[in-house]
N, CA, C and O of each residue as an XYZ file, in Angstrom:
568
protein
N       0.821     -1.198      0.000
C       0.000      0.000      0.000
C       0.865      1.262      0.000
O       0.582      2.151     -0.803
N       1.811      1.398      0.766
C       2.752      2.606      0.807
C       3.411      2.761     -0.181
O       3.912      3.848     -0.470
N       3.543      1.636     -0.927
C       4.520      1.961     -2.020
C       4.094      2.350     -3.133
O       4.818      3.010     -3.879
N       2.505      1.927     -3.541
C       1.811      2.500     -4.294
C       1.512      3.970     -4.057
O       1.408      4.812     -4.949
N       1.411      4.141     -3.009
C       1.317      5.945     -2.507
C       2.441      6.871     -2.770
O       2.640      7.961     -3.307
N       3.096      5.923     -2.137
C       4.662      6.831     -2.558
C       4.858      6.883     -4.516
O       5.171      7.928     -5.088
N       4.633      5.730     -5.171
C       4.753      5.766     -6.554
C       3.625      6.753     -7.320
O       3.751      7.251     -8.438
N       2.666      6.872     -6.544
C       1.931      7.749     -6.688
C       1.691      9.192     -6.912
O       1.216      9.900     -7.799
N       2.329      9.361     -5.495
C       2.699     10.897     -5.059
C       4.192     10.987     -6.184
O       4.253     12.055     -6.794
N       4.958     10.315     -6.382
C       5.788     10.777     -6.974
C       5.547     11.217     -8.600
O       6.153     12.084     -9.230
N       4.365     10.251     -9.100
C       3.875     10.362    -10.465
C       2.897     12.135    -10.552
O       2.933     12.773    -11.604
N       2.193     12.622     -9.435
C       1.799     13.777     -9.165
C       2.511     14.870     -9.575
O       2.246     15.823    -10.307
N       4.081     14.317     -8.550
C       4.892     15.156     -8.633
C       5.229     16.112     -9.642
O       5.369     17.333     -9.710
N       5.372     14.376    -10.971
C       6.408     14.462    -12.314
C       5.559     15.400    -13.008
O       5.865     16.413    -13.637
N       3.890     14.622    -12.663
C       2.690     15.876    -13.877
C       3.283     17.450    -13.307
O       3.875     18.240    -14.042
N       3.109     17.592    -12.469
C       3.475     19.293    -11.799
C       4.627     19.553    -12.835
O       4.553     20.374    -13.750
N       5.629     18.798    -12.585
C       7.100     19.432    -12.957
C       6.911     19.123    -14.229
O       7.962     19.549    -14.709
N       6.223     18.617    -15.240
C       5.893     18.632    -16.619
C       5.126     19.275    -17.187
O       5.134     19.331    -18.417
N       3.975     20.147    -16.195
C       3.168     20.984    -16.849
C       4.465     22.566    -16.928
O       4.761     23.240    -17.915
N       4.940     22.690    -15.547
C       5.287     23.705    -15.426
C       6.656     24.124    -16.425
O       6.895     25.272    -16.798
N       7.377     23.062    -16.714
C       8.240     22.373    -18.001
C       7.456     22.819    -19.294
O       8.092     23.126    -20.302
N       6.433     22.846    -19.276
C       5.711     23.129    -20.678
C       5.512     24.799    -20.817
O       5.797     25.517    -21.775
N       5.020     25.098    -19.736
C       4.587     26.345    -19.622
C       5.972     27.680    -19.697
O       5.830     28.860    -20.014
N       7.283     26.945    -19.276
C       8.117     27.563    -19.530
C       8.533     27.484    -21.097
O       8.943     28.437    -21.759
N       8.318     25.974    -21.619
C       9.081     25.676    -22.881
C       8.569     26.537    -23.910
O       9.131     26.584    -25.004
N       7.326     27.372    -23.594
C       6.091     28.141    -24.271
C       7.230     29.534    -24.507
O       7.728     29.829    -25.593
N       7.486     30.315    -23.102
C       8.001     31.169    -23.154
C       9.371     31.129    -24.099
O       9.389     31.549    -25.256
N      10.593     30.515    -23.365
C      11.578     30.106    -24.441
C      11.003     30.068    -26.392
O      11.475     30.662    -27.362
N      10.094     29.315    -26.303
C       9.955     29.188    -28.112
C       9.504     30.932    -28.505
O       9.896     31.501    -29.524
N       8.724     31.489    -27.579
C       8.010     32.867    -28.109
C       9.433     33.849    -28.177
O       9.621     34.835    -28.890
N      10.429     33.172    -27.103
C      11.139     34.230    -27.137
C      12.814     33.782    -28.994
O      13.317     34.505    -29.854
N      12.967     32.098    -28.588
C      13.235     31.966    -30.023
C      12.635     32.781    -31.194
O      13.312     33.504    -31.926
N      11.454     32.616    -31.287
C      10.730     33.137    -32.556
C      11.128     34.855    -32.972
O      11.375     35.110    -34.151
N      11.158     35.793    -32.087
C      11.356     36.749    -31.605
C      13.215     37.222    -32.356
O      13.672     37.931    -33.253
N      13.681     36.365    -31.374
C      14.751     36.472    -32.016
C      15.720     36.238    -33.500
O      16.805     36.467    -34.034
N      14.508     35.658    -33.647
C      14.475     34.448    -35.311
C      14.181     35.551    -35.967
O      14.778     35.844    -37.002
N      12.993     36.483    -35.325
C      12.483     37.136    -37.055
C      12.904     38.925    -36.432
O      12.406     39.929    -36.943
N      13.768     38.949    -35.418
C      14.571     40.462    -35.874
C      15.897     40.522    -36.084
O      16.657     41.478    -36.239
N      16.081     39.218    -36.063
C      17.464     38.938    -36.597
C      17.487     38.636    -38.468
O      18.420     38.928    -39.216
N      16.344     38.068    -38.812
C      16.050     38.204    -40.282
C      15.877     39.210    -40.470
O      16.509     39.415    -41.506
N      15.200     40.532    -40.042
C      14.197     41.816    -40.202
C      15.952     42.191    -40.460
O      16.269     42.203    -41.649
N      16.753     42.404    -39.747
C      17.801     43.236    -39.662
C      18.699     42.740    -40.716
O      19.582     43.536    -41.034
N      18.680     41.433    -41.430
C      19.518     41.005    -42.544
C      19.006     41.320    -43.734
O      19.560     41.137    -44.818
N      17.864     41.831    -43.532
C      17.017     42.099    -44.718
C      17.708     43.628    -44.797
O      18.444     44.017    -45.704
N      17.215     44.529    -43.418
C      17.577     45.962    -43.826
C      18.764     46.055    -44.523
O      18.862     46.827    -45.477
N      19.972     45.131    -44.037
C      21.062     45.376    -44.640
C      21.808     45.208    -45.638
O      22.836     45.729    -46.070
N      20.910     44.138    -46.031
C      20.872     43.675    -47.780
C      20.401     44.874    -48.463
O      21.066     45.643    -49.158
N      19.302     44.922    -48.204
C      18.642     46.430    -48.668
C      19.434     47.628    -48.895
O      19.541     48.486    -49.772
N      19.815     47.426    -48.058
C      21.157     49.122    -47.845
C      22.245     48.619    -48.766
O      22.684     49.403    -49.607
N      22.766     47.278    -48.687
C      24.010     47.176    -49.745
C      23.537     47.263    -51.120
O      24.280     47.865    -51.896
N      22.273     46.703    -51.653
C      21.558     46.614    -52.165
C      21.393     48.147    -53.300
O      21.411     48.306    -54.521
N      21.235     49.054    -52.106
C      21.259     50.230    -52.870
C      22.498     51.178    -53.014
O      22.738     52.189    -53.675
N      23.140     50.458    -52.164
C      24.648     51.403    -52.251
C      25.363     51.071    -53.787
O      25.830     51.880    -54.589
N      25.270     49.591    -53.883
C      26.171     49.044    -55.283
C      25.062     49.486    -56.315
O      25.581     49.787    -57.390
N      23.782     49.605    -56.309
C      22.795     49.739    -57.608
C      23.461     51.543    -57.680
O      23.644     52.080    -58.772
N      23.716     52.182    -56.515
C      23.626     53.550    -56.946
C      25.652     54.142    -57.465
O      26.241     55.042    -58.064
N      25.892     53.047    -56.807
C      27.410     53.628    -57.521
C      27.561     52.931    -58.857
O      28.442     53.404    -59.576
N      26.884     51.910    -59.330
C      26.808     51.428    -60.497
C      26.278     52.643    -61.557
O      26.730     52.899    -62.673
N      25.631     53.028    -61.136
C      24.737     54.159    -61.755
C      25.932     55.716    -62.065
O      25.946     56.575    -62.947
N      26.579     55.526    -61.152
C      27.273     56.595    -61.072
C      28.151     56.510    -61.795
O      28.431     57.393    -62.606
N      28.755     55.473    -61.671
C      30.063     54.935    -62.482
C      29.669     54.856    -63.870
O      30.627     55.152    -64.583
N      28.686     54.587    -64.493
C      28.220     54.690    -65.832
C      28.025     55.946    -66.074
O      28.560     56.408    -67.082
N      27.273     56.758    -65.283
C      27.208     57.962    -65.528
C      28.223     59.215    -65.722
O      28.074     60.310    -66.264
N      29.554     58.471    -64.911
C      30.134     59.537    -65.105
C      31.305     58.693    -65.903
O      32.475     58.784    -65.531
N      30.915     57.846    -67.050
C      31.742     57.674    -67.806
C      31.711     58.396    -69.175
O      32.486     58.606    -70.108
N      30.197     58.723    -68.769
C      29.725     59.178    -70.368
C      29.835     58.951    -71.593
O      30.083     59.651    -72.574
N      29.517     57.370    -71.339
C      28.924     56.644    -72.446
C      27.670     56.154    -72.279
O      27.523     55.683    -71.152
N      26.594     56.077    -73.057
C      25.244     55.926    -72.875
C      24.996     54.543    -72.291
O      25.510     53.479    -72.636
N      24.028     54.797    -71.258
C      23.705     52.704    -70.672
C      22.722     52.401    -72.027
O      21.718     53.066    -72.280
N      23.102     51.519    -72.661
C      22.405     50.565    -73.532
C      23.756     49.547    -73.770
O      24.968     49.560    -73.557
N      22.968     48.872    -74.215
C      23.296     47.476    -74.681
C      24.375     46.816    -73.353
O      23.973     47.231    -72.266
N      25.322     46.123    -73.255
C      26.349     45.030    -72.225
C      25.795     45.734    -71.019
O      25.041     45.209    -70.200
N      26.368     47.338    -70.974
C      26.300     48.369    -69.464
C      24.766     47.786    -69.024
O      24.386     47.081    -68.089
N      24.229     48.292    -69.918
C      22.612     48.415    -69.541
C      21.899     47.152    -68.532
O      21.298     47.158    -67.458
N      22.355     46.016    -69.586
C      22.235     44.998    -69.688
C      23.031     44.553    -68.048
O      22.425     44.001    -67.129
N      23.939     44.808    -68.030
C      24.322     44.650    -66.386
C      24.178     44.718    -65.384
O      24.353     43.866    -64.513
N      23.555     46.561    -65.261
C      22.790     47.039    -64.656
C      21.546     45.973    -64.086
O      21.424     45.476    -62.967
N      20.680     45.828    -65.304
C      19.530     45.091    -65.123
C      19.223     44.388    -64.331
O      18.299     44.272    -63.527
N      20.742     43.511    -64.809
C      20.836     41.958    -64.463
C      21.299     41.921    -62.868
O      21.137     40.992    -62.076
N      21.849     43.054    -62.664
C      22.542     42.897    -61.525
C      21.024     43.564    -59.920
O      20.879     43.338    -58.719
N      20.324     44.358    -60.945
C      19.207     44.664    -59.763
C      18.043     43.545    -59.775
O      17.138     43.431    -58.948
N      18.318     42.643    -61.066
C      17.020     41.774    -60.845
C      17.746     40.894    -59.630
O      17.090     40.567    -58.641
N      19.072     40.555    -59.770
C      19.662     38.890    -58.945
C      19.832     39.849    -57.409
O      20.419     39.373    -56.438
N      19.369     40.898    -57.401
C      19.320     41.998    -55.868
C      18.175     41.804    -55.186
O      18.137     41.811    -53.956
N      16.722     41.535    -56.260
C      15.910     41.318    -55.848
C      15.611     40.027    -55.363
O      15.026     39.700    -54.330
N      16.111     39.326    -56.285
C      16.153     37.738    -55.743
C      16.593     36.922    -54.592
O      16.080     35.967    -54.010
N      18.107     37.825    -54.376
C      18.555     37.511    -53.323
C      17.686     37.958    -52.057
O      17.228     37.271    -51.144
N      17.612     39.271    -52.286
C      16.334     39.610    -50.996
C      14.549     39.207    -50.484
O      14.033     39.260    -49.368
N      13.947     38.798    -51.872
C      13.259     37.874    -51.946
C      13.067     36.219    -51.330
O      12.031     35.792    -50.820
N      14.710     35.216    -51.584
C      15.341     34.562    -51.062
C      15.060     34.876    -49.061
O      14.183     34.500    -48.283
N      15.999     35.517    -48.941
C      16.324     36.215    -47.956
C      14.948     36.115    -46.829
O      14.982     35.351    -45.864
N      13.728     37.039    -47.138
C      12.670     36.765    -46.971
C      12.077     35.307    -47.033
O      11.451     35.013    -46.015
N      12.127     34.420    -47.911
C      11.504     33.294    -47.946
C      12.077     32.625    -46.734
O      11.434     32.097    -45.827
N      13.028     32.697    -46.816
C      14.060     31.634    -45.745
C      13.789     31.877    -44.413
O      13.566     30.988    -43.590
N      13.814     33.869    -44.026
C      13.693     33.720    -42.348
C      12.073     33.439    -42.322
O      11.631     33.215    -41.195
N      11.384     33.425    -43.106
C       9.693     33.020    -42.698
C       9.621     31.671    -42.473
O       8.817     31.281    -41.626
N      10.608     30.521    -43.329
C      10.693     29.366    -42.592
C      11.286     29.464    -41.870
O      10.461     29.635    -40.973
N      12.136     29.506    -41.444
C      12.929     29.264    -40.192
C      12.001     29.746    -38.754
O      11.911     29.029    -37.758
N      11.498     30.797    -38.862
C      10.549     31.039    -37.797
C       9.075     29.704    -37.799
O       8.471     29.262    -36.822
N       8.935     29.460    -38.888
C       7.859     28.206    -39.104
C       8.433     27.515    -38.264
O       7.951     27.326    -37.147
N       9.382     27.097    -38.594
C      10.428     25.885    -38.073
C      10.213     25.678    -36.496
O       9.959     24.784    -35.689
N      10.452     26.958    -36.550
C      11.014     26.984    -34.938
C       9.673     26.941    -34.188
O       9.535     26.400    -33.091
N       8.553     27.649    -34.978
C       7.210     27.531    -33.785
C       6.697     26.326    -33.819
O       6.089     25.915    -32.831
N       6.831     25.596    -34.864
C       6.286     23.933    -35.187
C       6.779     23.063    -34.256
O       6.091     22.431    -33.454
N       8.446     23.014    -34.402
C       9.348     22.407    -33.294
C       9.087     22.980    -31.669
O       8.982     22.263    -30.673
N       9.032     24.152    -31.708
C       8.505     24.587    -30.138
C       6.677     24.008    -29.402
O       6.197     23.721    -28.306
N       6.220     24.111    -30.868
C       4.285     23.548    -30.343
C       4.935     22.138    -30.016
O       4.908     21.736    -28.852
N       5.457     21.460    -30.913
C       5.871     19.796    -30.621
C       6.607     19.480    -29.539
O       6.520     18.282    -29.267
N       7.395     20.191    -28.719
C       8.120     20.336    -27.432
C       7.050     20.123    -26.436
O       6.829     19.165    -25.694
N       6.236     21.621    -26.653
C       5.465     21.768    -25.299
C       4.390     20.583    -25.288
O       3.876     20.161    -24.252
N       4.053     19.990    -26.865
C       2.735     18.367    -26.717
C       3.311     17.859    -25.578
O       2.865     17.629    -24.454
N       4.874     17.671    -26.317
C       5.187     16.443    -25.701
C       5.217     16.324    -23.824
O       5.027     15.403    -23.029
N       5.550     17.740    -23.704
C       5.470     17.670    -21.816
C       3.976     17.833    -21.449
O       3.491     17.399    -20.403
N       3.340     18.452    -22.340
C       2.302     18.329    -21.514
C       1.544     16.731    -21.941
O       0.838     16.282    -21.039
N       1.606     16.168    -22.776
C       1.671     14.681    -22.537
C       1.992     13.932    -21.464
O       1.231     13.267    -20.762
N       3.347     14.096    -21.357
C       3.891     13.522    -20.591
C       3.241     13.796    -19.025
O       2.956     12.828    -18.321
N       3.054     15.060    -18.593
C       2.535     15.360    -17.435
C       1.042     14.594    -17.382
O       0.564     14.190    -16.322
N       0.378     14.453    -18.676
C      -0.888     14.220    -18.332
C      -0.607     12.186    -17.982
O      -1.232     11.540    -17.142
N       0.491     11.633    -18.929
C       0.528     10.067    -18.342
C       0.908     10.292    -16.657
O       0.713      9.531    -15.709
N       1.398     11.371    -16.697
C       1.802     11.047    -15.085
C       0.738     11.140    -14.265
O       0.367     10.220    -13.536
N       0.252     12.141    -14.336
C      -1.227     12.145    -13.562
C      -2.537     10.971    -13.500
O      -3.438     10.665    -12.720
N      -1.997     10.525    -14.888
C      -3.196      9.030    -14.766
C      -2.380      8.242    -13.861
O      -2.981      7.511    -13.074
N      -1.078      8.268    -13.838
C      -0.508      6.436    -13.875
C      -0.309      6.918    -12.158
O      -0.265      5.869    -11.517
N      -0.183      8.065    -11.262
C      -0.517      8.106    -10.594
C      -1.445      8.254     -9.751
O      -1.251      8.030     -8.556
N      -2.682      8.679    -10.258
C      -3.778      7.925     -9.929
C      -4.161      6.753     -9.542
O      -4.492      6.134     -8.530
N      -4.010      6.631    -10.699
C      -3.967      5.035    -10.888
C      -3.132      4.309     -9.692
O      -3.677      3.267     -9.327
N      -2.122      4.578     -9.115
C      -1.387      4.387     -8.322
C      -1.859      4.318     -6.973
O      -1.733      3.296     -6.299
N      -2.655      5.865     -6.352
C      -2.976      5.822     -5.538
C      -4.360      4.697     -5.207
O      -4.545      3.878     -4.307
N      -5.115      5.084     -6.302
C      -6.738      4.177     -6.712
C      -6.245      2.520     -6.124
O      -6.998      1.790     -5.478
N      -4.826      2.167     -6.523
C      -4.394      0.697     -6.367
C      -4.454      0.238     -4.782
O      -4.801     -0.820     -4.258
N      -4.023      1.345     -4.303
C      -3.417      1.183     -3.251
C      -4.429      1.040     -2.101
O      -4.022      0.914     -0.946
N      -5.598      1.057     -2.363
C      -6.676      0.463     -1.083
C      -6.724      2.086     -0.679
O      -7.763      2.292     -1.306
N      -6.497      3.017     -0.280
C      -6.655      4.066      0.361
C      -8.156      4.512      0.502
O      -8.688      4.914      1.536
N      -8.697      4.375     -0.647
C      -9.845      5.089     -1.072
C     -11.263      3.769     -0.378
O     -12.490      3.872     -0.369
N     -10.377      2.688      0.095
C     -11.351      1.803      0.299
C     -11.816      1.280      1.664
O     -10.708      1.106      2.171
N     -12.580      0.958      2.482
C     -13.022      0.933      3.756
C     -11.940     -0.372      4.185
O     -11.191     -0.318      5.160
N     -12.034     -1.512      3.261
C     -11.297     -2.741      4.119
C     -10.065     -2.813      3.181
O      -9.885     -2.307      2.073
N      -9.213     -3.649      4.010
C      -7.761     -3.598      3.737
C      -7.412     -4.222      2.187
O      -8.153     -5.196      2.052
N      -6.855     -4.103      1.372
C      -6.107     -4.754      0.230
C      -5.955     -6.218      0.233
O      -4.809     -6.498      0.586
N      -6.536     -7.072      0.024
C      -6.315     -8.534      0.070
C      -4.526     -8.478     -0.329
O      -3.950     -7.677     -1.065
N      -3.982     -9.574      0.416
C      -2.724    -10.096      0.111
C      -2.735    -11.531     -0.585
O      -3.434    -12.494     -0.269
N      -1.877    -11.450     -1.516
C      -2.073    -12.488     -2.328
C      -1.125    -13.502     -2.259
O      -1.232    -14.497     -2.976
């Protein structure tokens, strides 16, 4: 009988320390996520900024060669602000998964403890329920 109580109380225990395990693992992922997408936000600004520094000295440098942008120049130009956009486009696609990532993997963390807390709470139940406590006459011995 005691030992079922004691296995009991200890299974109580584990649900407590697994809910409260969850409830933290919540905070941690909000605060991952957080960090995930202003740390992208800020790789973006700075793409952006290089982005326009090389499109505008490109510009300059043609310009003050004074030869007209058409044809190869032009053509460079172009080519070089479309693969600017791409990359930053890129750029964007990637930190929006990665934040996916991370809240998917963080919801699947916290299942799993609060799972876990909830087997504990049955199987200690269950534990105590075994143990005759709840019952007027003693536990047959077998």
């Amino acid at each position: 009988m005691w030992g079922e109580l004691i296995g009991g109380a200890g299974s109580l225990f584990s649900f407590g320390s697994s809910m409260s395990a969850a409830k933290k693992q919540k905070k941690i992922n909000a605060m991952n996520i957080k960090s995930l997408q202003e740390t992208n936000a800020e790789e973006q600004r700075r793409l952006q900024n290089e982005i326009i520094d090389s499109e505008s000295l490109m510009g300059a440098m043609s310009a003050a060669s004074g030869v007209q942008s058409t044809g190869s120049r032009a053509l460079t130009i172009a080519d070089t602000k479309k693969e600017n956009a791409a990359q930053l486009a890129w750029l964007k696609k990637s930190g929006e998964q990665q934040v996916k990532s991370a809240r998917m993997g963080g919801q699947l963390q916290v299942k799993q403890l609060q799972n876990q807390a909830i087997t504990s709470l049955f199987s200690g139940a269950g534990q105590i329920y075994s143990s005759g406590i709840f019952s007027g006459a003693p536990t047959p011995k077998g």
